[in-house]
N, C-alpha and C positions, 0 to 999 in steps of 0.2 A: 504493500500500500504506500502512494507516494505522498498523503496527506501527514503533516505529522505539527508536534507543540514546538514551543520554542526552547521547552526546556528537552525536548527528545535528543538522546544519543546516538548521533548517526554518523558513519563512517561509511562513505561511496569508494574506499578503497576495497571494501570487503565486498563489495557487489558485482558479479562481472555480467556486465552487455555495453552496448556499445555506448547509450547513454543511459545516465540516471536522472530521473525530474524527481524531484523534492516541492510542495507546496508546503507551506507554513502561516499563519496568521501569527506575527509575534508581538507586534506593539513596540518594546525596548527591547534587544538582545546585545550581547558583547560575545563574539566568539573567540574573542582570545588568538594571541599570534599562533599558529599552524598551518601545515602546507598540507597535501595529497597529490598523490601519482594524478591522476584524471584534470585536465581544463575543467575551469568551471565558469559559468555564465551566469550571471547575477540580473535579478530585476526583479521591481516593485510599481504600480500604478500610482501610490503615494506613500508618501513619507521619504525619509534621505535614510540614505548607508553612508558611513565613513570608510573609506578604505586604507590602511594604511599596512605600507611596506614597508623595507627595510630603508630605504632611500626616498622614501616619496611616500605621500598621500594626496587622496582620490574623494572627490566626493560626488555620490554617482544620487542626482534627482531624482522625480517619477519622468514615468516618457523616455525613461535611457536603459541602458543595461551595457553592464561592466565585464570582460573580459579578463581571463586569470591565468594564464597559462601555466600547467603542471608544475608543482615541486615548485612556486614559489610562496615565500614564506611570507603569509599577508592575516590581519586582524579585520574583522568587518562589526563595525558598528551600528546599529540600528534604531532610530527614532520617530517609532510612529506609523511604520512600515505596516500595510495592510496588505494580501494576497503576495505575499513576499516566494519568489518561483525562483530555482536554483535547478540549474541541468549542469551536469560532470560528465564531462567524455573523455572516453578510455581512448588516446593518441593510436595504440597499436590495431584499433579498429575502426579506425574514421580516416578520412582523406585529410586532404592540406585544410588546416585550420592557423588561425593569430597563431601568433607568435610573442607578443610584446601585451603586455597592460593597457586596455583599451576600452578605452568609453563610447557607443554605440548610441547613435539616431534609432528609436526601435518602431519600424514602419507599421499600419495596422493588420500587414501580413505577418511580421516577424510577434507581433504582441501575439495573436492566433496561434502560429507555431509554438511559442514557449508554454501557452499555457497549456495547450495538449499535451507536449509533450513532460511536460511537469506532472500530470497525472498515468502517464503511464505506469502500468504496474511493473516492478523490479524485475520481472521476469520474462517479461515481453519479449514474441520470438523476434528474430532477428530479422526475417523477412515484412512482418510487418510493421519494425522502426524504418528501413533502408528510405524510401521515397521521400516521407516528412525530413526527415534527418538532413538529408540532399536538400532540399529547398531548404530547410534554416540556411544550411552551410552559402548556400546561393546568395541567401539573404543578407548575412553575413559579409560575407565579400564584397557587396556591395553598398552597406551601410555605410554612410557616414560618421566620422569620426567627429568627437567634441574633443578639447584643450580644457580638460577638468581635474588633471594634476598638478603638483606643487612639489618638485624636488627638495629635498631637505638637503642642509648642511652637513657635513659628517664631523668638522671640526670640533675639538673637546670644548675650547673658549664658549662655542654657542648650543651646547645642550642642555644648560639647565635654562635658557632661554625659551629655548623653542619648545620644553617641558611648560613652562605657566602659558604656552600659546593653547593649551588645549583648555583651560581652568576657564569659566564662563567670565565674561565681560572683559578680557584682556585682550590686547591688540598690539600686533608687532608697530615701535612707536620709530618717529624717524630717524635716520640714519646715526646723527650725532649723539641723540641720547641711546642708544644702540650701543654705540661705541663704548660709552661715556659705561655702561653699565656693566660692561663684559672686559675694558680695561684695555681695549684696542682702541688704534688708531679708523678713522673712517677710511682713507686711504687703506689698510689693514681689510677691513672687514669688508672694502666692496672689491676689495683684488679675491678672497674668501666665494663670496657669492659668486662672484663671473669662473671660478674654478671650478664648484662642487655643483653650483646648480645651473652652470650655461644662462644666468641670467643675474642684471644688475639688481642690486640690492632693492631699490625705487618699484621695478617690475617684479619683485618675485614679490612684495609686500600688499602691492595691486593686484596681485593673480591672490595671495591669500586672501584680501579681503573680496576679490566675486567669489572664492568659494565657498567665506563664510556667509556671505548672500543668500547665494543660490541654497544654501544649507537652511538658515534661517528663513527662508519662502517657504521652501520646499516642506517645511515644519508648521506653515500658518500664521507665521508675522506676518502685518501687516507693512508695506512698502515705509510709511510712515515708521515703523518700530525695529526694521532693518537699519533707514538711515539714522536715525538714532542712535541705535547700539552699534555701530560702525564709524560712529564719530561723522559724519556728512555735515556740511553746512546747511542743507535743506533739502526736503523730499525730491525737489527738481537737479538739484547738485547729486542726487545719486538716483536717480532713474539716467541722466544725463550719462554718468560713468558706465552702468549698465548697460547702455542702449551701445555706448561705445565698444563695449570689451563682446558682446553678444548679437548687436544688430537687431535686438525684440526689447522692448521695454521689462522688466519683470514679469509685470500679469501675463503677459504674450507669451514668455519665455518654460514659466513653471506649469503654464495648460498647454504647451503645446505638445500634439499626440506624436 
């Protein structure tokens, strides 16, 4: 049965076909850092997941679904998440599939295919996954990619930093008190950023704050309580940054299918 809680112990390493679909209704879950042999495909209709990896975090809206490629070691966090649909596919019996951490446009074919195939039972013969399976994978290769990661730094100087970045109401502040707080030079810390994360200090703190955004939407603040708790100068000063960094105003952004 591929319906299950959020507190159920489930291992798709232990299961062999070619995919696994898992459905869940969980609300809040933390599944804690662990990997599996199998890809896994990630999506939910509402609510946010956090993704975070060894080097990077992810944060995957409704409307999208997250790509995971085997054996990589990632935590996924949950907020609110309704009809929350996970598929695991075994590499040694599927065609070319991702390769890379990847965030996925999910068309209202591709929503149909997951959710089917999220209820198949664990046992399902193999002749009657192979067609559906092919057309995700169709699907797939052709979806659209979203820019909804955020490389982390690996430097010692900035990890208890980027630690209170997770603590509610705290926001990476700029540059100089940055510096000022971790006992480097700015020059220092933005030579840091253009090494570790391919992006200057300025851009990777604008890419954090759309994904604390798109986080805080995707969870039911209102546009009004985003700019707010993001520091904005006014609701038009951050639908303005939004509209920039995404090309859809908010509301457009978090209902589109």
């Amino acid at each position: 049965m591929a319906l299950i809680d959020g507190e159920a112990r489930f291992d798709a390493d232990q299961l062999y076909n070619a995919v696994i679909g898992v459905a869940a209704e969980v609300g809040r879950h933390d599944s804690g850092m662990h990997r599996h042999k199998k890809a896994q495909l990630l999506y939910a209709p509402k609510g946010c997941m956090n993704i975070t990896l060894d080097n990077m975090h992810c944060v995957l809206p409704p409307t999208r679904a997250a790509w995971i490629p085997a054996n990589t070691a990632h935590c996924v966090r949950m907020t609110n998440v309704v009809a929350y649909r996970s598929l695991y596919f075994d590499l040694s019996l599927n065609g070319p599939l991702p390769g890379r951490i990847s965030i996925f446009c999910v068309s209202g074919l591709m929503r149909e295919l997951i959710e089917r195939m999220a209820f198949w039972p664990w046992d399902i013969a193999e002749e009657k996954q192979r067609n559906t399976r092919a057309l995700l994978c169709e699907e797939l290769a052709q979806a659209k990619t979203e820019a909804l990661q955020l490389p982390l730094p690996r430097d010692k100087r900035l990890s208890g930093w980027l630690a209170t970045l997770n603590e509610p109401d705290v926001l990476p502040e700029p540059l100089n008190q940055l510096a000022h707080r971790v006992g480097a030079s700015s020059k220092t810390i933005t030579r840091l950023f253009n090494k570790e994360t391919g992006m200057s200090y300025q851009s990777w703190r604008q890419q954090w704050r759309l994904l604390k955004a798109i986080e805080k939407l995707s969870e039911g603040l209102s546009v009004n309580d985003v700019a707010y708790a993001l520091e904005f100068s006014s609701d038009s000063a951050f639908i303005s940054f939004f509209r920039q960094h995404t090309g859809q105003t908010p509301y457009q952004y978090v209902r589109r299918g």
